[in-house]
LOBAVEX-326726 format. One record per residue: residue number from 1; x, y, z of N, C-alpha, C in turn. Coordinates in nm, 3 decimals, padded with zeros to 5 digits. Each point is the difference from the previous one (the first is absolute). Layout:
residues N
> num	nu	nv	nw	cau	cav	caw	cu	cv	cw
> NUM	X	Y	Z	X	Y	Z	X	Y	Z
...
This chain:
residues 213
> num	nu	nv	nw	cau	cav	caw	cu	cv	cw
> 1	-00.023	01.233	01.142	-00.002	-00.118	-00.085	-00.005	-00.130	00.081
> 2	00.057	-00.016	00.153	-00.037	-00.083	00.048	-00.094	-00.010	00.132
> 3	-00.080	00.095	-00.052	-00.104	00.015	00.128	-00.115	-00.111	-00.008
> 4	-00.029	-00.008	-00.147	-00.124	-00.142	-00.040	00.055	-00.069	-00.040
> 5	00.204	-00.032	-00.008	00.012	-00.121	-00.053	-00.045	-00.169	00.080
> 6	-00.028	00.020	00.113	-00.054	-00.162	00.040	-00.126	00.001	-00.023
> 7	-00.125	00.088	00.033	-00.155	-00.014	-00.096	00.010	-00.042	-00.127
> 8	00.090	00.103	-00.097	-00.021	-00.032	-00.132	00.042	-00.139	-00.028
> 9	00.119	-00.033	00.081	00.049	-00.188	-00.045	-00.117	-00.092	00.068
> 10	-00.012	00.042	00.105	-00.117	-00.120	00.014	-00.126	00.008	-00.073
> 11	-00.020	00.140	-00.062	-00.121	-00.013	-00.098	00.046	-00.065	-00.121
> 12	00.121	00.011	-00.055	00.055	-00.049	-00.129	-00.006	-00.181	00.003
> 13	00.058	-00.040	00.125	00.017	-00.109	00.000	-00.173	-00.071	00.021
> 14	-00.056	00.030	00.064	-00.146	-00.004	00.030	-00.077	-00.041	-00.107
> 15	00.045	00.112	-00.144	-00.087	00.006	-00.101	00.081	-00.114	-00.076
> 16	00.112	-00.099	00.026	00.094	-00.077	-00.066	-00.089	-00.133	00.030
> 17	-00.051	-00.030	00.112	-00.064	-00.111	00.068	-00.154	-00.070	-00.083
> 18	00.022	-00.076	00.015	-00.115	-00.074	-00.101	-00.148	00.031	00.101
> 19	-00.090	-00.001	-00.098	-00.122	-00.015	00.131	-00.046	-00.126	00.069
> 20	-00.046	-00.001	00.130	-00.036	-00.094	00.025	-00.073	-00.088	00.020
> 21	-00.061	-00.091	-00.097	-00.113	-00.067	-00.037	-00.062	-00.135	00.114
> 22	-00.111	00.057	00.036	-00.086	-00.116	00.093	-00.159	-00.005	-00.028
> 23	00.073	-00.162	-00.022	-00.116	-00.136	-00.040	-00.098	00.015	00.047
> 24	-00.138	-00.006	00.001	-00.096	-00.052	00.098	00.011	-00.122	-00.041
> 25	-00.015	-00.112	00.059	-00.051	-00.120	-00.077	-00.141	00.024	-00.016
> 26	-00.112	00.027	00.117	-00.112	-00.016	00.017	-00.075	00.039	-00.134
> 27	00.078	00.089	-00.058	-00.067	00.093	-00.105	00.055	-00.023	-00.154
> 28	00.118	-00.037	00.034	00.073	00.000	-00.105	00.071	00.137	-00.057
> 29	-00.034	00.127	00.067	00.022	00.110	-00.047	00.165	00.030	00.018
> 30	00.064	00.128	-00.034	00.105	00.017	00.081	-00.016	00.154	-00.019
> 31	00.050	00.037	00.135	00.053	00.135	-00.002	00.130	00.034	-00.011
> 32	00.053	00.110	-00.044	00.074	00.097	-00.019	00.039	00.138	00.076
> 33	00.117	-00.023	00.092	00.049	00.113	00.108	00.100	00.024	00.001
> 34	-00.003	00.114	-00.003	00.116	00.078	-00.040	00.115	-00.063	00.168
> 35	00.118	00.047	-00.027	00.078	-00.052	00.147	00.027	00.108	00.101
> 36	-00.012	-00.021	00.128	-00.007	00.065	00.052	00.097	00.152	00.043
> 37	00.137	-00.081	00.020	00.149	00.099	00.034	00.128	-00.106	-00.013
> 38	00.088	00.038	00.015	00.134	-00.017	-00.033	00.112	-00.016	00.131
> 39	00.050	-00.085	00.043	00.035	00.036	00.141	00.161	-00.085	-00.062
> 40	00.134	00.077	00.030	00.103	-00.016	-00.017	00.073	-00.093	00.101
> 41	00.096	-00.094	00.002	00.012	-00.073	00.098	00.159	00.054	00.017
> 42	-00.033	00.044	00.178	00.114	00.057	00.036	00.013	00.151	-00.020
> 43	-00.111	00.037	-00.086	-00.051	00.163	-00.018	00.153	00.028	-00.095
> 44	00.067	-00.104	-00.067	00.143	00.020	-00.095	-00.015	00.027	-00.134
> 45	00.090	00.047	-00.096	00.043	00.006	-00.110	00.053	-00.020	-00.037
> 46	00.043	-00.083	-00.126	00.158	-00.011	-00.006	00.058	00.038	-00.175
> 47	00.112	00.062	00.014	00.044	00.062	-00.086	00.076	-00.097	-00.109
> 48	00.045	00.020	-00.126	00.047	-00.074	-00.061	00.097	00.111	-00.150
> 49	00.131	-00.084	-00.006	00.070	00.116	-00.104	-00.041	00.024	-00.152
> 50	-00.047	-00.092	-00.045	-00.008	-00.011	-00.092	-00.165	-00.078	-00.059
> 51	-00.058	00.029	-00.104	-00.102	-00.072	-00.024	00.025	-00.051	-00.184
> 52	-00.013	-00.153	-00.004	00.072	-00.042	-00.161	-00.162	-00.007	-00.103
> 53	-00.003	00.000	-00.083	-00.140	00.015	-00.084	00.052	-00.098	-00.110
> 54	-00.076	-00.118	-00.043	00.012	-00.063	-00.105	-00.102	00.017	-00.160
> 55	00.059	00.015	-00.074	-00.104	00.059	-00.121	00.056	-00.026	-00.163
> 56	-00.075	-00.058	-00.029	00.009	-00.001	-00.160	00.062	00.081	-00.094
> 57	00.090	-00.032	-00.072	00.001	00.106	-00.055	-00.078	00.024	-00.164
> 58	00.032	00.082	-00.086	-00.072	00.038	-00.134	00.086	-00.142	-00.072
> 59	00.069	-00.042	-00.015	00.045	-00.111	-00.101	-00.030	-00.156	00.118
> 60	-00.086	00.024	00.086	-00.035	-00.133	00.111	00.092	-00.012	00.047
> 61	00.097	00.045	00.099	00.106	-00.040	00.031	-00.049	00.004	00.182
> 62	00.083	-00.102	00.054	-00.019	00.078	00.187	00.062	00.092	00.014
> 63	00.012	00.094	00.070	00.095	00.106	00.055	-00.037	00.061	00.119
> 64	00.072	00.057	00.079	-00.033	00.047	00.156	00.061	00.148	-00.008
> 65	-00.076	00.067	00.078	00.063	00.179	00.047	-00.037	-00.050	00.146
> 66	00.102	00.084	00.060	00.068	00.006	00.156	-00.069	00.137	00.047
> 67	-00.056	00.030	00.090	-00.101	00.117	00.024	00.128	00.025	00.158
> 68	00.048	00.104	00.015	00.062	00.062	00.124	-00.017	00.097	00.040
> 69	-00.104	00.008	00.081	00.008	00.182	00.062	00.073	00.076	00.046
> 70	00.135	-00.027	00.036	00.102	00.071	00.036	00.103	00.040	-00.153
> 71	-00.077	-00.075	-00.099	00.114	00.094	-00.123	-00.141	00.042	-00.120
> 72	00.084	-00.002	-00.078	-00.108	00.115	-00.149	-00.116	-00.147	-00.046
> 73	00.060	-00.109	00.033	-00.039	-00.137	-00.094	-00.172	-00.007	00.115
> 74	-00.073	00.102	00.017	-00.128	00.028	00.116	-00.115	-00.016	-00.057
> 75	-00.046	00.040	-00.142	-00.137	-00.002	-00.028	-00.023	-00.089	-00.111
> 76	-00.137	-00.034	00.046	-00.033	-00.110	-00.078	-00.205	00.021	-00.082
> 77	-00.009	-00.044	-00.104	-00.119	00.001	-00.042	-00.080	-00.049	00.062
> 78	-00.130	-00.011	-00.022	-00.151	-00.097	00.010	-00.089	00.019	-00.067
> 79	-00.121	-00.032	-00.031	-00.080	00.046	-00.092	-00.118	00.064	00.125
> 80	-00.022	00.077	-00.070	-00.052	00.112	00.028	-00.167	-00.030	-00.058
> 81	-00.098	-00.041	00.132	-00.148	-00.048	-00.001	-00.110	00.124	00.039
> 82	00.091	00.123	00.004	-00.120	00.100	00.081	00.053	00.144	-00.143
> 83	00.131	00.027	-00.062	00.012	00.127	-00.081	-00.057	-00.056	-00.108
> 84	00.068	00.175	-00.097	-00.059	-00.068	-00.174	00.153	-00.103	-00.009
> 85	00.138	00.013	00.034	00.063	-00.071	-00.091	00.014	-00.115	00.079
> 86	00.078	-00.089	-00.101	00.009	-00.129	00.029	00.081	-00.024	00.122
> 87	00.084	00.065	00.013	00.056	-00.046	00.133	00.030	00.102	00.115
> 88	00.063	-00.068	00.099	00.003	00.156	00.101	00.198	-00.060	00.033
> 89	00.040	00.118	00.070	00.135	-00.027	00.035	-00.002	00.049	00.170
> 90	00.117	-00.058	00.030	00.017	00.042	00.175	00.163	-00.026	00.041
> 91	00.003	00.081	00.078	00.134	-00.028	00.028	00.016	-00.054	00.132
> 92	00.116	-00.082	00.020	00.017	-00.097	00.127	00.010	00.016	00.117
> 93	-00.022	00.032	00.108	00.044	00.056	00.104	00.031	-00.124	00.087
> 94	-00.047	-00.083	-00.007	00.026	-00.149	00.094	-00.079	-00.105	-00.057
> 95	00.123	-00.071	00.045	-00.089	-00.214	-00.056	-00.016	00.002	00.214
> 96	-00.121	-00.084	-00.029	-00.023	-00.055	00.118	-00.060	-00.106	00.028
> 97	-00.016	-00.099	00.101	-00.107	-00.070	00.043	-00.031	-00.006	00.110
> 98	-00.157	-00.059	00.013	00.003	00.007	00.185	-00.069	-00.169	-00.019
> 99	-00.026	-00.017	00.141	-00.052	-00.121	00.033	-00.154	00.019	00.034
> 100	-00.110	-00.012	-00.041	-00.145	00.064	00.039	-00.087	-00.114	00.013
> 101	-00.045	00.040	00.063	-00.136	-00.071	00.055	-00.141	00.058	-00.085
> 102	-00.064	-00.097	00.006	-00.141	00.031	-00.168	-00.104	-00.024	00.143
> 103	-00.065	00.155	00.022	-00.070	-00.079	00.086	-00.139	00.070	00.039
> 104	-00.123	-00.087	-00.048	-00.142	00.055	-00.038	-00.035	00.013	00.123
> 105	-00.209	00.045	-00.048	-00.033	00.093	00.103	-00.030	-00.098	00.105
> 106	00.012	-00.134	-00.016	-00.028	-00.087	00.167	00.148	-00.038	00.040
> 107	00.122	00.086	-00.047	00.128	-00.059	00.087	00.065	-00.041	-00.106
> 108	00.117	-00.063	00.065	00.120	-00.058	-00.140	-00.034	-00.078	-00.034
> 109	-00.020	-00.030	-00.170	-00.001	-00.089	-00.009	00.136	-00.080	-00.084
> 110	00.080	00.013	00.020	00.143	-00.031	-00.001	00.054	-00.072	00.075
> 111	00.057	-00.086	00.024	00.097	-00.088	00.148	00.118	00.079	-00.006
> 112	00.055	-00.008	-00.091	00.130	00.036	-00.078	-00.012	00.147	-00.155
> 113	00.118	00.043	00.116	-00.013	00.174	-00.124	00.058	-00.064	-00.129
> 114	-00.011	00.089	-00.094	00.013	-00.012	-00.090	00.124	00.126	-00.072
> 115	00.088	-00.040	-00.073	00.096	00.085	-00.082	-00.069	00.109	-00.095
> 116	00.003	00.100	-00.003	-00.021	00.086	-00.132	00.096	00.112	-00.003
> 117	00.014	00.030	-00.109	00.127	00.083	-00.047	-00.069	00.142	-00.045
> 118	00.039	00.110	00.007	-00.020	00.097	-00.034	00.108	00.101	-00.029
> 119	-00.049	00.118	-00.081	00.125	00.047	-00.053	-00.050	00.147	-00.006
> 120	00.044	00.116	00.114	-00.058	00.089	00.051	00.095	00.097	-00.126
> 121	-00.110	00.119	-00.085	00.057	00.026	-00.103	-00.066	00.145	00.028
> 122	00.071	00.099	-00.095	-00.010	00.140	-00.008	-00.059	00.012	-00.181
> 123	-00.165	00.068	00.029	-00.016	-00.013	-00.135	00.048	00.104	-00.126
> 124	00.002	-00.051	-00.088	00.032	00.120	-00.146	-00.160	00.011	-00.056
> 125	-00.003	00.112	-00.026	-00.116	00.039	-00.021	-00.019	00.043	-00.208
> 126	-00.065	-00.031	-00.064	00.057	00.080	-00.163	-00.071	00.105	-00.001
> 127	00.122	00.094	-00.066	-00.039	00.102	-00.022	-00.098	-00.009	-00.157
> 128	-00.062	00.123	00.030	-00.109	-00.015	-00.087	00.040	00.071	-00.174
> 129	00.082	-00.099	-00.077	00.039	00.061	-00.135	00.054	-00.098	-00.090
> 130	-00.037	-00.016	-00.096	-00.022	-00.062	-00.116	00.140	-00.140	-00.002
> 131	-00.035	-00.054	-00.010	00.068	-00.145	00.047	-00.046	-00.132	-00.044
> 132	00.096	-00.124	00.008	-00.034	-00.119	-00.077	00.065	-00.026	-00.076
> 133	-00.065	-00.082	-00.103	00.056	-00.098	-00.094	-00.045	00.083	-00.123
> 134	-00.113	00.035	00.008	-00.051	00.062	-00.121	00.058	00.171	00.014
> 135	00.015	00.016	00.082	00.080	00.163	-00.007	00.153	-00.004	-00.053
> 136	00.049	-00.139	00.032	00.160	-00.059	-00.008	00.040	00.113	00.117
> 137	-00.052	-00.014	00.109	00.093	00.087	00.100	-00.014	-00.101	00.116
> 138	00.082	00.005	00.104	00.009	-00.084	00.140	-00.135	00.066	00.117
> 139	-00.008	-00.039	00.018	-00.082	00.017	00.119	00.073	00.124	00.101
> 140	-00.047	00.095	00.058	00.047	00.098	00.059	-00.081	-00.001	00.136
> 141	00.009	-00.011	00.107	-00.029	00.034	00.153	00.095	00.081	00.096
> 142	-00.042	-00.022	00.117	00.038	00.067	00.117	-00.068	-00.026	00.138
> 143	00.092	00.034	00.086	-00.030	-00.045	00.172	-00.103	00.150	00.028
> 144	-00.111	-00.085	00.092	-00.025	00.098	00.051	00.022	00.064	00.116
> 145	-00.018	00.084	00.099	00.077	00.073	00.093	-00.023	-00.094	00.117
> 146	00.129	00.026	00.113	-00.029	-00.124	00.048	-00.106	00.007	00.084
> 147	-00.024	00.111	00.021	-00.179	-00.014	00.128	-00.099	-00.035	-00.086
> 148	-00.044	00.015	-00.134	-00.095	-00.046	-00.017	-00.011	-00.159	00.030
> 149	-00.161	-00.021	-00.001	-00.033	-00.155	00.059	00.021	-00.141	-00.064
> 150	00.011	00.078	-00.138	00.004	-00.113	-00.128	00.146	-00.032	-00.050
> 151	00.063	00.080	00.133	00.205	-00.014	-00.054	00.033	-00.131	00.010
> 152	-00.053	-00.111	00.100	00.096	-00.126	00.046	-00.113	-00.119	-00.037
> 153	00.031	-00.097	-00.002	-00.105	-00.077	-00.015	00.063	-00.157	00.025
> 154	-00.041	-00.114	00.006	00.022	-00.145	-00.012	-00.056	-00.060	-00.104
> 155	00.124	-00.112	-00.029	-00.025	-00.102	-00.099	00.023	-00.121	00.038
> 156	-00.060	-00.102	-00.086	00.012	-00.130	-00.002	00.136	-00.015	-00.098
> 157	00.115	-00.029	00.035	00.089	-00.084	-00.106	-00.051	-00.058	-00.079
> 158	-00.088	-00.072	00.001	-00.055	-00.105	-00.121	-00.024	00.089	-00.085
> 159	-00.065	00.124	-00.039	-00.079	00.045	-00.042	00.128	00.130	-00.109
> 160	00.133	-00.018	00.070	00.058	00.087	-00.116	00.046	-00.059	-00.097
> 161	00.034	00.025	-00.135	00.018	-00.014	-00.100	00.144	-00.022	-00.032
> 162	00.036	00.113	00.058	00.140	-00.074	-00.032	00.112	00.213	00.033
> 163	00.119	00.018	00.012	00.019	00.114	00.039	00.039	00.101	-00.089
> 164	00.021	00.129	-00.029	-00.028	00.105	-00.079	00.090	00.076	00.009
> 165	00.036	00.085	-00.084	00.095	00.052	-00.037	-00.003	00.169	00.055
> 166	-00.001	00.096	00.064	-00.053	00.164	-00.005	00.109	00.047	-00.060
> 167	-00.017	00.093	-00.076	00.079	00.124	-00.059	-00.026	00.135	00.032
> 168	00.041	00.059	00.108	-00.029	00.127	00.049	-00.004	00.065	-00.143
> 169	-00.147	00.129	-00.004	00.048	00.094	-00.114	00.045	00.124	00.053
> 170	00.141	00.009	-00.079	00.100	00.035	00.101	-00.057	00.184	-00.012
> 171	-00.032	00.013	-00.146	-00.055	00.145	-00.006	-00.079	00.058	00.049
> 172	-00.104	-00.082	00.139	-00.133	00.057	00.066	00.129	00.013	00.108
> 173	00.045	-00.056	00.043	00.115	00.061	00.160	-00.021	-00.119	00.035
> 174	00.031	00.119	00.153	-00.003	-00.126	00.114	-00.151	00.034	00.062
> 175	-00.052	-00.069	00.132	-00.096	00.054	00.080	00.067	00.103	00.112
> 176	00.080	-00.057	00.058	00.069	00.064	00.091	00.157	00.052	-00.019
> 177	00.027	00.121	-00.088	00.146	00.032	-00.069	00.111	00.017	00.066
> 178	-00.045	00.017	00.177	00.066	00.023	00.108	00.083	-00.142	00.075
> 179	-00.098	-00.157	-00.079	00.026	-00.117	00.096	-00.058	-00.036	00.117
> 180	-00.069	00.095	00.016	-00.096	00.018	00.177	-00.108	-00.051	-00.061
> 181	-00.028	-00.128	00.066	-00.131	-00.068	-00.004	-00.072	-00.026	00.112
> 182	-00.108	-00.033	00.013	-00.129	00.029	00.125	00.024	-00.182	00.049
> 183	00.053	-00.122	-00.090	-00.012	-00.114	00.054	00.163	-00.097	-00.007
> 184	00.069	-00.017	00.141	00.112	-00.094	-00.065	-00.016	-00.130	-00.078
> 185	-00.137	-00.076	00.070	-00.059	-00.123	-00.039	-00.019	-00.014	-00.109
> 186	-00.118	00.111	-00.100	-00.019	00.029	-00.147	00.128	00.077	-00.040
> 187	00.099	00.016	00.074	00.098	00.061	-00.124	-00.048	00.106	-00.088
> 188	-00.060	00.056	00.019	-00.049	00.130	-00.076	00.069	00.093	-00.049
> 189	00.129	00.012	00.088	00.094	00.118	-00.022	00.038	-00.016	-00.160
> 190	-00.008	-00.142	-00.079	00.040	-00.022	-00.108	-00.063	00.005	-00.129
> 191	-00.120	00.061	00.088	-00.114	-00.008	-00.148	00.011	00.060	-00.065
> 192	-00.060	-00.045	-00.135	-00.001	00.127	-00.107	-00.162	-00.055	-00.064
> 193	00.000	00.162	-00.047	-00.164	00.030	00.003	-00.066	-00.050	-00.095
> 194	00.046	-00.096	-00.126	-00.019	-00.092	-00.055	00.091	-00.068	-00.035
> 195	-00.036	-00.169	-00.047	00.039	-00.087	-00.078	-00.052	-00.055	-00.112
> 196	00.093	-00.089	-00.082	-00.027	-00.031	-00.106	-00.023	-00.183	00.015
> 197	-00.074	-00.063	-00.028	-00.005	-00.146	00.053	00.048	-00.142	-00.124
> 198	00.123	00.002	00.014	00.076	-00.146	-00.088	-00.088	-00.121	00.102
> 199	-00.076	-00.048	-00.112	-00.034	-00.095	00.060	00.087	-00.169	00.017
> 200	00.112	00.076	00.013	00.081	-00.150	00.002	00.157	00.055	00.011
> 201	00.070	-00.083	00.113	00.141	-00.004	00.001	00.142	00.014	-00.087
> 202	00.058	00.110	00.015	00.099	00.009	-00.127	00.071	-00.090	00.025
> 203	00.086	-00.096	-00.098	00.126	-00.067	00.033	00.071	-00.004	00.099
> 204	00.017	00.119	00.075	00.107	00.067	00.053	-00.063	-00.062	00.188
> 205	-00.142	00.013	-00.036	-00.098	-00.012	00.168	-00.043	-00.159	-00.027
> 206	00.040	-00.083	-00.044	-00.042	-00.106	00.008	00.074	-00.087	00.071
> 207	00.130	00.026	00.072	00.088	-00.108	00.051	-00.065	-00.029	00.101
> 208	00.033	-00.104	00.085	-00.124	-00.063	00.081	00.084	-00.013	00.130
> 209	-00.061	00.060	00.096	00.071	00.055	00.186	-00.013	-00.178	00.062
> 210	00.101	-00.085	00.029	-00.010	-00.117	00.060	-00.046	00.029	00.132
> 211	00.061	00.105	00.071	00.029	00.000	00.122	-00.229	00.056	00.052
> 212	00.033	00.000	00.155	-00.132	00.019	00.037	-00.082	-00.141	00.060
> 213	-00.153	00.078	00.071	-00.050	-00.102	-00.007	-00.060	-00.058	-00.135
């Protein structure tokens, strides 16, 4: 799981970068180029405890969920631009940022790196059975194993919605009934071979962690 994690972030962050547009005057035309690579300053990462999400609620109200990968309060929505349903889910494995350099195919063109945040996540995958609004049932998924390629992935913070509720179904088991899991990082030993998806915080998960970065 972390054999392509620095390719895959610099491709993630890569594909985050605007393109970079040059003028001719002579012509008036402009082209369009893609950027070249990604170069980290100090080759660092830096970790962070907590990530806060601000979001609307159904009666317009503000409200915030506290995202922590070290407790249950871990996964969070997004909408989902590539399945059939509307959104996709992931669970947290780290808030991060680095300091990067944006820098095309004639050299940097950056003076000064730039901040971006990312949020290195373990995906849920749905299982394939009758679900929704119109079924009146929750959404049902599951992790896939951790070697496959499509297990881990990166996000943009901006881009989640807000964080989610799982309900192990407790009647499919566990994955592993023994506790012996293949990853300490993914926590695997704890899986169970499906969930049920509350798309929203019970009462009980809403108190809000001061402490952290």
């Amino acid at each position: 799981m972390l054999q392509n994690f620095l390719p895959a972030l610099k491709g993630h962050l890569l594909d985050r970068c605007p393109s970079t547009r040059t003028s001719q005057e002579t012509t008036g035309s402009t082209t369009d180029t893609r950027p070249g690579y990604i170069l980290l300053q100090h080759d660092r990462l830096y970790r962070h405890n907590i990530m806060r999400i601000n979001y609307t609620t159904y009666d317009v109200r503000r409200a915030q969920d506290v995202i922590n990968p070290n407790t249950s309060h871990c996964n969070v929505m997004i909408l989902n631009e590539k399945g059939s349903s509307p959104y996709a889910y992931a669970k947290v494995l780290g808030v991060y940022h680095i300091n990067a350099f944006y820098a095309g195919h004639n050299g940097l063109s950056e003076c000064r790196p730039r901040r971006m945040e990312f949020l290195w996540v373990r995906w849920y995958h749905n299982v394939e059975v009758e679900s929704g609004w119109n079924a009146r049932k929750l959404d049902r998924v599951s992790f896939l194993p951790v070697g496959h390629p499509d297990s881990f992935g990166f996000v943009d913070p901006s881009q989640v919605l807000r964080g989610c509720h799982m309900i192990p179904v407790f009647s499919r088991g566990k994955v592993h009934p023994d506790c012996n899991g293949l990853s300490r990082i993914a926590r695997d030993a704890l899986d169970w071979k499906q969930y049920y998806v509350n798309r929203y915080f019970p009462a009980s998960f809403t108190v809000a962690i001061t402490n952290g970065l």
